[in-house]
C-alpha positions in Angstrom: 16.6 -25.3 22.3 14.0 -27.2 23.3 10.2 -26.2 24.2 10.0 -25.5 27.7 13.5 -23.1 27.6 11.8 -21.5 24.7 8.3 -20.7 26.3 11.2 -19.1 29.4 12.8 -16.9 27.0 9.4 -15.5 25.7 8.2 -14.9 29.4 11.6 -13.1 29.9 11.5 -10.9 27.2 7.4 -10.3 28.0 7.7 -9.8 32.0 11.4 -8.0 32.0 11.9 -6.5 28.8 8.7 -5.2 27.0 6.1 -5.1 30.0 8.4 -2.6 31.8 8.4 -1.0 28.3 5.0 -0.3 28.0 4.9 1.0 31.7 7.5 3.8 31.3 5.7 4.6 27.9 2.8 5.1 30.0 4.3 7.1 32.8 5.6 9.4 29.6 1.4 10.0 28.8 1.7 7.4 25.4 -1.5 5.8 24.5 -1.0 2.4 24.5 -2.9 -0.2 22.6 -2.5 -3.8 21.8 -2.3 -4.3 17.9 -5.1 -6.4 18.0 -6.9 -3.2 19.4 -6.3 -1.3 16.5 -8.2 -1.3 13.0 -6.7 -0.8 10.0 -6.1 -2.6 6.9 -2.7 -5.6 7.8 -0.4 -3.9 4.7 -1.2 -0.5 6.1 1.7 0.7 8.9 0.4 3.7 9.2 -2.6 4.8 11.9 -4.5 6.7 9.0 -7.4 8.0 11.2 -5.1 8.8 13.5 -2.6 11.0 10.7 -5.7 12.6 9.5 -7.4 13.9 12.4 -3.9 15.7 13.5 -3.3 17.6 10.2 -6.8 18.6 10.7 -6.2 20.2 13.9 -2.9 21.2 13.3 -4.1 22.9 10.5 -7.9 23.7 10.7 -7.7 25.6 7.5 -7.1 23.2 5.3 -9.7 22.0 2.9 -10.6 18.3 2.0 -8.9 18.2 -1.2 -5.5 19.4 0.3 -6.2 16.7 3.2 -6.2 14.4 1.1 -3.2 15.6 -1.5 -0.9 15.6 2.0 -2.1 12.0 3.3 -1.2 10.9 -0.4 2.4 12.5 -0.3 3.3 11.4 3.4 1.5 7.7 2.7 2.2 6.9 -1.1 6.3 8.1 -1.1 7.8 7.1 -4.2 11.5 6.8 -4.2 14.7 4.3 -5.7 15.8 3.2 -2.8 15.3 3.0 1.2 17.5 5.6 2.2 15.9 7.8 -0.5 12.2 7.5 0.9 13.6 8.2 4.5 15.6 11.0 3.8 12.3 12.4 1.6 9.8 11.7 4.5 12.4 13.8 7.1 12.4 16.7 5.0 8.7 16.5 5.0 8.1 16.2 8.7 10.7 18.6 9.6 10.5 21.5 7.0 6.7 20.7 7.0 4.8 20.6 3.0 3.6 23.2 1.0 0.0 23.2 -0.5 -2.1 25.8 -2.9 -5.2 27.4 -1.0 -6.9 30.7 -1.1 -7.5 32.0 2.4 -9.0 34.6 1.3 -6.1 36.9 -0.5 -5.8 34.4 -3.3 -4.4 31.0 -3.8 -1.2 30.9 -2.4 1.2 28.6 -0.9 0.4 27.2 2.4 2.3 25.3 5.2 0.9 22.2 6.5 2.4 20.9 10.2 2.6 16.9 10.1 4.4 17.4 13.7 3.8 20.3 15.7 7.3 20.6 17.2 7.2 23.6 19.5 4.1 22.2 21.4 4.4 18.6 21.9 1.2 18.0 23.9 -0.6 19.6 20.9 0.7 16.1 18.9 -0.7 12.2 19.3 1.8 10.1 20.9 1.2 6.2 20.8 3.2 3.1 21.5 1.7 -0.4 20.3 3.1 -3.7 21.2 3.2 -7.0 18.5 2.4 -4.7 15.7 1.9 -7.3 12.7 2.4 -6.0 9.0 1.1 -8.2 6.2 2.9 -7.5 3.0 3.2 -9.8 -0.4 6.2 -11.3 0.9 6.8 -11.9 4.6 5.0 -10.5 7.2 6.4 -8.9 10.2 5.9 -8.2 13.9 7.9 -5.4 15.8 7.7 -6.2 19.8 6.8 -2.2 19.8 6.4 0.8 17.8 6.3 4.0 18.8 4.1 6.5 16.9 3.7 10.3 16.6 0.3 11.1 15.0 0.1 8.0 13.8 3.8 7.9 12.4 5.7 4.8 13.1 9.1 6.6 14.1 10.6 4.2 16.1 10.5 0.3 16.1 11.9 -1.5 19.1 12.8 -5.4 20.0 12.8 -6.7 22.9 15.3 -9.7 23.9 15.3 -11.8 27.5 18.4 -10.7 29.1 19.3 -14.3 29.9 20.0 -15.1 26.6 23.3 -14.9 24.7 24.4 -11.6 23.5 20.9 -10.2 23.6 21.4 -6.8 22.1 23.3 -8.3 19.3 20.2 -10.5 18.8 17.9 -7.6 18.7 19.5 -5.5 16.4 19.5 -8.3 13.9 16.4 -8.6 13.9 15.0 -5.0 13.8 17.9 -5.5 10.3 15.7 -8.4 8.9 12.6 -6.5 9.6 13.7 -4.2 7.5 15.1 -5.9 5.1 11.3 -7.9 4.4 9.1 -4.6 4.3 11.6 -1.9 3.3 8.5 0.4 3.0 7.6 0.0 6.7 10.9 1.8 7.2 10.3 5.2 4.8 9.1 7.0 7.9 11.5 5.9 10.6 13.9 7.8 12.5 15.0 5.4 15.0 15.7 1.3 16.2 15.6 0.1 19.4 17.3 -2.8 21.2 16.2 -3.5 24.9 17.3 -6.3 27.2 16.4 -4.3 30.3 19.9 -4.2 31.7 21.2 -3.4 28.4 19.7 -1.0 26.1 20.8 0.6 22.6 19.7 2.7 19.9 20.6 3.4 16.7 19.1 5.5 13.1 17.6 4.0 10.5 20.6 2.6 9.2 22.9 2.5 11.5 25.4 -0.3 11.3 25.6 -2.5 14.2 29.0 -1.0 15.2 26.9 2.7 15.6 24.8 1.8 18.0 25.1 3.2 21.4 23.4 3.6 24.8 22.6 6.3 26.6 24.0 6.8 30.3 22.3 9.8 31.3 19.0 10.7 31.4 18.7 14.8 30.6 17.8 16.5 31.6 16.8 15.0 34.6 19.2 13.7 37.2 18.9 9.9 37.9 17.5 10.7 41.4 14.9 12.7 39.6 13.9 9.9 37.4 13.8 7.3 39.6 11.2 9.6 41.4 9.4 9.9 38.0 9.2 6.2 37.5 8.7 5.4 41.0 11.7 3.3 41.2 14.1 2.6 43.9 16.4 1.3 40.7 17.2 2.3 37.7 17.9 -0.3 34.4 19.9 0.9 31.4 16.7 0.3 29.4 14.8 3.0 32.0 17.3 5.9 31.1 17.6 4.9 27.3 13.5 4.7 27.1 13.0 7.8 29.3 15.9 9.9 27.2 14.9 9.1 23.9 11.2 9.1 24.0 10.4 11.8 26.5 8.5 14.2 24.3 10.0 17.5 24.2 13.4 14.5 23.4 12.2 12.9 20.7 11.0 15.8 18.8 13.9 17.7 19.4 16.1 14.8 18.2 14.2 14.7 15.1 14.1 18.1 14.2 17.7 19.0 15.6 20.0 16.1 15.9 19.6 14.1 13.0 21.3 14.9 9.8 22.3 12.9 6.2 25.5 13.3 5.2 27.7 12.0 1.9 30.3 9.5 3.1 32.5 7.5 0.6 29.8 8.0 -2.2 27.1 7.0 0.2 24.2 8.6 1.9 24.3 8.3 5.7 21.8 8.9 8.2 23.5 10.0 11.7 21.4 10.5 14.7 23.3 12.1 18.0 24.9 10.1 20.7 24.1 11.3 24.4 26.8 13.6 25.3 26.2 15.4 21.4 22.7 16.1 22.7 23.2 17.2 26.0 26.0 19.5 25.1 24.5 20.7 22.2 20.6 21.7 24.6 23.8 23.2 27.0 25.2 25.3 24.4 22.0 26.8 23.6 20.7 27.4 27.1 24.5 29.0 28.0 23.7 31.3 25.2 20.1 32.2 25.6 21.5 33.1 29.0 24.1 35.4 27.3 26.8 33.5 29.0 29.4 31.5 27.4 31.4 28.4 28.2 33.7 25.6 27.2 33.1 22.0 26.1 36.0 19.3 26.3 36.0 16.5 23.6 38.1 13.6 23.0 39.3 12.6 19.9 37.3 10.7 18.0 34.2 11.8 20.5 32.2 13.6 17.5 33.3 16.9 17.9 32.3 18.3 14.2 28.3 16.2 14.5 28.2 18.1 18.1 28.7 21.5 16.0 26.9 20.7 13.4 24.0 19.9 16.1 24.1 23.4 17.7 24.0 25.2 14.9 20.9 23.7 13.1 19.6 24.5 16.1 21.1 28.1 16.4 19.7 28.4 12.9 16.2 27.3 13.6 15.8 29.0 16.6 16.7 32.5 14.9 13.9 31.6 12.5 11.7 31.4 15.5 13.3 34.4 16.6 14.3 32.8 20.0 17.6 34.1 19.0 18.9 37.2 17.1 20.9 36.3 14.3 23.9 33.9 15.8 27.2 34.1 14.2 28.8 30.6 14.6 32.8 31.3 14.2 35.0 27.9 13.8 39.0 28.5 14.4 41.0 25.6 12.9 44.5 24.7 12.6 45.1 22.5 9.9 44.0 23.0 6.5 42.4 19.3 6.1 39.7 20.1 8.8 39.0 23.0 6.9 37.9 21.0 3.9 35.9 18.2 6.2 34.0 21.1 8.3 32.8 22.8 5.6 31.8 19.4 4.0 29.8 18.5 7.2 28.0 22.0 7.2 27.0 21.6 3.9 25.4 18.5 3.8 23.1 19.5 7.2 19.8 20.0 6.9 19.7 23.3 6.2 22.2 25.4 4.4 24.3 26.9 7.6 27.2 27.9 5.3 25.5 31.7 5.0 26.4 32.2 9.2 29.3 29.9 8.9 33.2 31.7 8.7 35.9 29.3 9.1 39.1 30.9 10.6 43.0 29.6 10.1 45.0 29.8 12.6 
């Protein structure tokens, strides 16, 4: 390729891929700041000042020393392996971490929000574009990354969509950028590929096979976002962005539709596909309604993830007392799905199995 088809890709991927980017993340009330905007320290991925002034207000009673104790054990993770450190840092930001304080009937244990999860505008939400990392080895540059109180959750490359098998492209290299700074990774929940008419998503670790797009954008209608944007048109990239990193989304998918599972010896991180988080948010609403319903899946469409979904949910919302006490009932008819259902209750997030009675039929 020679200079001057190089310099067009470049343009491509700045004027139809990540500009448009940055604009929806704006119209979704992100800051938005050029890397060379922010200060910090080029090994550091984190936005420290950022991290600190949000556990401060999300938890104004916590004194300096225990400041500093959490920004140590969210920023310094120790673990053997990649996978490890993620799976450590998402029980931290999702079950929240527990510190000694006296305030004032003795020191007890105390729970410090990272993420305030039921009031999203109460959190920091950021997206920075050519964020360069330094580290001993190779330095790297994300086209984005998207932060929540100045938590790199998401990083997302951008390819020209006149090139060759874009997505494929992307996703490579979102694989080598982890690969060269494994630690950059500990706190993220999800990659992005975007080549404006295509756009696809996948966890952590998702293989390259596992990652999907996303076709509708809930819970709006596509007339309704193309109103929000102030589009007459609508790109696959639009609905993706707009789906995923909506506010009240992407906390939800964090806290509710992601899990780690054992597979073949290994630890896998799943995150849901679209029609697993719409009809998971339907099941809920039917039954905050106290109506009920059916839900058609194909086989092979992720039936047991979509249950497993709903109930963390149902579980988490009875702890918030949203919901009385669910009873989730599953009716089989084979033995062999009795074994892999319990299996992919067990290994969620939190232990459902004490609400969980499997009938045989």
């Amino acid at each position: 390729m020679n200079p001057e088809e190089q310099l067009k890709i470049q343009q491509d991927e700045w004027t139809l891929v990540e500009e448009p980017a940055i604009e929806l993340f704006k119209k979704l009330n992100y800051n938005f700041y050029e890397n060379k905007q922010i200060k910090r320290e080029l090994h550091q991925f984190f936005l420290i000042d950022v991290l600190k002034k949000k556990i401060k207000e999300l938890n104004s009673w916590i004194s300096e020393n225990n400041l500093n104790k959490v920004m140590r054990e969210i920023t310094l993770l120790q673990a053997t392996s990649t996978i490890e450190a993620n799976e450590k840092f998402f029980y931290k930001l999702v079950n929240y971490i527990s510190v000694k304080q006296d305030l004032g009937k003795g020191n007890k244990s105390q729970t410090v929000k990272i993420i305030d999860f039921e009031n999203p505008d109460k959190n920091d939400f950021t997206i920075i574009n050519q964020f360069y990392i330094k580290s001993k080895d190779f330095p790297i540059k994300p086209d984005l990354v998207a932060f929540i109180n100045g938590i790199p959750i998401a990083v997302i490359e951008c390819k020209s969509p006149h090139i060759e098998e874009p997505i494929d492209e992307a996703i490579s290299q979102l694989f080598g950028y982890r690969e060269k700074n494994e630690q950059f990774f500990y706190p993220n929940q999800l990659l992005v590929a975007l080549a404006k008419f295509r756009a696809e998503y996948g966890s952590t670790f998702s293989k390259a096979k596992y990652f999907f797009n996303w076709r509708e954008p809930y819970p709006l209608s596509r007339e309704q976002l193309k109103d929000k944007l102030g589009k007459s048109t609508l790109t696959e990239q639009d609905i993706l962005l707009y789906s995923l990193f909506d506010k009240e989304n992407i906390l939800d998918i964090i806290r509710n539709y992601t899990v780690f599972e054992e597979q073949d010896n290994d630890k896998v991180k799943k995150v849901c596909r679209y029609v697993q988080f719409i009809a998971g948010n339907k099941i809920i609403k039917r039954l905050e309604e106290h109506k009920g319903g059916v839900i058609w899946h194909t086989q092979g469409s992720g039936k047991s993830l979509t249950m497993q979904f709903s109930a963390i949910k149902l579980r988490r919302l009875n702890k918030l007392k949203s919901l009385e006490n669910p009873c989730i009932v599953i009716v089989t008819d084979r033995t062999d799905l009795d074994d892999q259902i319990t299996n992919t209750f067990v290994t969620a997030i939190f232990q459902i199995l004490s609400q969980l009675i499997v009938l045989k039929i």
